[in-house]
N, C-alpha and C positions, 0 to 999 in steps of 0.2 A: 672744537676748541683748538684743532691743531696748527700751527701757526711756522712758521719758516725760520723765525730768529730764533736764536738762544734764549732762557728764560734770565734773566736777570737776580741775583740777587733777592731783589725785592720783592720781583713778582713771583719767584717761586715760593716766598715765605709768604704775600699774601693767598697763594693757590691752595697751601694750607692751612694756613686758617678758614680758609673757604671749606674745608675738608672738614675740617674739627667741626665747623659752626653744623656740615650737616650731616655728621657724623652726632653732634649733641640733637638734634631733632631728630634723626630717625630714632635713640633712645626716648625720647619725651613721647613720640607717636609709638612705639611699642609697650612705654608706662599707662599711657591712656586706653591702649588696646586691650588693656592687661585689667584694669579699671570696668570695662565693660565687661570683659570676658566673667568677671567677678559676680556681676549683677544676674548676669544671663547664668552664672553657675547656681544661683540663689535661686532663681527661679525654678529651674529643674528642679531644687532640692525640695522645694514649696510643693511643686505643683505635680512630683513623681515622674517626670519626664526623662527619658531613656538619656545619658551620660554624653554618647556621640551621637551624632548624625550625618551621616556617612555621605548621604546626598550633597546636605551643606558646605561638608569638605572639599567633595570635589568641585563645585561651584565655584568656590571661593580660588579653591589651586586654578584651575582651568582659567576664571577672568585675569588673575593675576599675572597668567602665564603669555595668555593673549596679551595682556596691555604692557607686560616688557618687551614683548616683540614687535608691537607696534612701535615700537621708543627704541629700537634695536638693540635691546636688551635681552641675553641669552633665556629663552625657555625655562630653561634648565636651572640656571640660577634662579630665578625667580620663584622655579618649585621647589629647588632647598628650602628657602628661606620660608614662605608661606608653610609647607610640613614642618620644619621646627618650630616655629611660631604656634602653629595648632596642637603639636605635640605638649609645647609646655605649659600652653593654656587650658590642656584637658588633664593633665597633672596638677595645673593648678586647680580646677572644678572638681580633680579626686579627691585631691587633698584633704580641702573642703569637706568632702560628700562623708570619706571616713572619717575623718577628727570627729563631725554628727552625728556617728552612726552608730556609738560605743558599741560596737560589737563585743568586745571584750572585756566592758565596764565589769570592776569588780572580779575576775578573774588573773589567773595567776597564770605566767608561760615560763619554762625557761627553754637556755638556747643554748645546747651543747655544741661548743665551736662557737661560739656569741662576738667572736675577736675576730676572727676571719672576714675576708671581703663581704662575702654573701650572710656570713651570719653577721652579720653589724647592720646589713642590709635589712634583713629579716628581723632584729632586734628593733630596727627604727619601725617598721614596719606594722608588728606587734603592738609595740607605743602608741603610734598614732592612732589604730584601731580601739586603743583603752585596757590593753592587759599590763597588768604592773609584770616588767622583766626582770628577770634575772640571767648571769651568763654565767656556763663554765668552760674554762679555758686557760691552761698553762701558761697563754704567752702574758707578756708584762705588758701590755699596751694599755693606756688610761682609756677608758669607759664609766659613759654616767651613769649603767645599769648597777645594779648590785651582782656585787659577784657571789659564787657558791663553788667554797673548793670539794667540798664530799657531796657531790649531788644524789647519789644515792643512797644516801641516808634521809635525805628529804623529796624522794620521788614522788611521794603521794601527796605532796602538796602543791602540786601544778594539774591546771584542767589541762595543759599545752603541753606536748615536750617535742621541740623540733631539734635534728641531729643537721648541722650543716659544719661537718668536720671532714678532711680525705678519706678518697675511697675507701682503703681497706681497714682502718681506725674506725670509720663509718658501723664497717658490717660489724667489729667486736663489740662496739658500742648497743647497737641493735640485738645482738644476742644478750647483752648484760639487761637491757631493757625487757625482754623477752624473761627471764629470768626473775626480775624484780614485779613482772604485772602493773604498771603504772596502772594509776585508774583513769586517769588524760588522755586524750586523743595526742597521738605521736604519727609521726612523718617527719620522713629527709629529704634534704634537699640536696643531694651528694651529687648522684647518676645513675646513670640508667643502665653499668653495665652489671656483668652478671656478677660479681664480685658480692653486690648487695642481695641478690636474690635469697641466699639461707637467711641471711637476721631477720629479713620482711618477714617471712613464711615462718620462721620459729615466732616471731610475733602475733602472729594470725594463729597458728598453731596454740599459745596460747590465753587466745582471746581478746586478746589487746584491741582496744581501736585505733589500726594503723593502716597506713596509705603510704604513699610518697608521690613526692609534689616535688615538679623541675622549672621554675622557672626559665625561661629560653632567651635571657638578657642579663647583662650583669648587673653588678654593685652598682651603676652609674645613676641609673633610670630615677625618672622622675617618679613615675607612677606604672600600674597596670597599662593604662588605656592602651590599645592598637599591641599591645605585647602579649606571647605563646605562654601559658605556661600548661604544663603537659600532668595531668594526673595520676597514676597508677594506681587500679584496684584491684586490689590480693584478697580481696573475698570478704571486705566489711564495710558495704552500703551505706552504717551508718558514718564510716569514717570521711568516706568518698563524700560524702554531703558533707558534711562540716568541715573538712578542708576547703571545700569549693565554695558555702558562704562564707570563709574566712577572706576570700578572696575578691567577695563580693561580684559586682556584677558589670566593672571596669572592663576586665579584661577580656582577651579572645579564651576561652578557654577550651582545649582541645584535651578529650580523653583520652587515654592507655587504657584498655579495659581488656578484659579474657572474651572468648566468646560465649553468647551467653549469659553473660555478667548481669543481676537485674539491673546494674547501674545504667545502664544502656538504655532505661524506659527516659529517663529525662535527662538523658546528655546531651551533649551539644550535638551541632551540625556532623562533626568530624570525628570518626572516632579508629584507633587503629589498636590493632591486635598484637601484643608483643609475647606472649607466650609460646608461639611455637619456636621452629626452628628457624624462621625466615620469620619477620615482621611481616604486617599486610592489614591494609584497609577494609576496618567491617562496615564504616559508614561515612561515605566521603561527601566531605562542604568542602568551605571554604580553608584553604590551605593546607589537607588533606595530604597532598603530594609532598608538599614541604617538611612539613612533620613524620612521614614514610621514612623519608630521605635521611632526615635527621636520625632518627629510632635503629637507621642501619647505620648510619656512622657511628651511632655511639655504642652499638654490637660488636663492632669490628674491634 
């Protein structure tokens, strides 16, 4: 369309409109794609069929990528947009999948730190799954959960208690927890450095079912699908399992485990050893290296 005169006036106010009109159709073919993407999330949900399929992804990126280059249209653009496209439409198929799937129906979570990026996160998250939430948390920021200023006076009324407050608030909180004996399954969402390590082990120490659980993306996400999140087990099997179906079966999920650990009989592909001195891979898949990589920066 490159042309030698100046544009005119006119004709540059019609070039956009030209822009807007298919600037509104590439929206109306993304609500339609979105329409299908719906039916076809319905039917997994019917028929038990696995969430992704990993083949189909690439097929679909691949032609896509081909047929902007044929049109001499950048590859690369092309694979942006097809990966977000797929990314929000397997968010939208989660979404779906857990709202059905009352994990939670009838049970009770709360969310120490519930106001925070990641525990708002986590609070919507709980929700959607079926646990009625509650939050405790200083700051003044409005929230539709119920609050709870004395939560330790009402500990034993949560099957749930997740700590996603900073690091070292984190670990006092986990000793007080340690302290009280919840009879809920607890884990944090803090980090991984060693900061946490005594509240874990005072909680295992005394009997607690407790884990920790790191999500490897932020407050932003859609869903699990194609996302890390990283588990740690301090020595209660049965915790390490029901943090991981809380999480369902969206996600990549890569275990932190000891060596040893039973939990290692039905882990994932990938699993890496963070108790010694050095991090290091007891069982490498996919993204094995990545997660290595990670488990040291967040030592350092």
């Amino acid at each position: 369309m490159a042309s030698e005169h100046t544009l005119t006036p006119d004709e540059l106010t019609r070039l956009r409109q030209r822009l807007d009109e298919i600037d509104d159709g590439i929206i109306d073919l993304i609500a339609e794609r979105q329409d299908i993407v719906s039916t076809i999330g319905e039917h997994k949900m019917k028929t038990g069929v696995a969430l992704r399929h990993f083949e189909r992804e690439r097929e679909v990126i691949d032609r896509g990528m081909q047929r902007a280059e044929s049109l001499g249209v950048s590859g690369r653009v092309a694979r942006d947009i097809l990966e977000t496209l797929i990314h929000h439409s397997l968010g939208k198929q989660e979404t779906n999948q857990l709202v059905h799937s009352e994990h939670g129906q009838g049970k009770q979570a709360l969310v120490i730190g519930g106001l925070g990026r990641m525990g708002v996160w986590m609070s919507r998250y709980l929700d959607m799954v079926g646990y009625h939430v509650d939050v405790a948390d200083p700051a003044g920021t409005e929230t539709i959960f119920d609050r709870i200023e004395d939560w330790e006076s009402v500990i034993d009324n949560y099957d749930l208690v997740v700590v996603a407050v900073p690091l070292r608030p984190s670990n006092a909180i986990l000793h007080r927890l340690a302290e009280l004996r919840p009879r809920g399954l607890v884990f944090d969402i803090g980090s991984l450095k060693s900061p946490m390590k005594s509240g874990l082990a005072a909680l295992a120490a005394a009997g607690c079912r407790v884990c920790s659980v790191h999500p490897m993306f932020g407050p932003n996400e859609i869903g699990l699908s194609g996302r890390h999140i990283l588990f740690v087990d301090v020595g209660n099997t049965e915790a390490l399992d029901e943090a991981r179906a809380l999480c369902g079966e969206a996600g990549e999920v890569l275990c932190f485990a000891p060596a040893g650990s039973d939990a290692l009989g039905e882990a994932p592909s990938s699993v890496v050893d963070l108790t010694g001195a050095e991090p290091r891979i007891l069982r490498e898949g996919p993204g094995a290296r990545e997660l290595l990589a990670a488990a040291r920066a967040a030592a350092d």
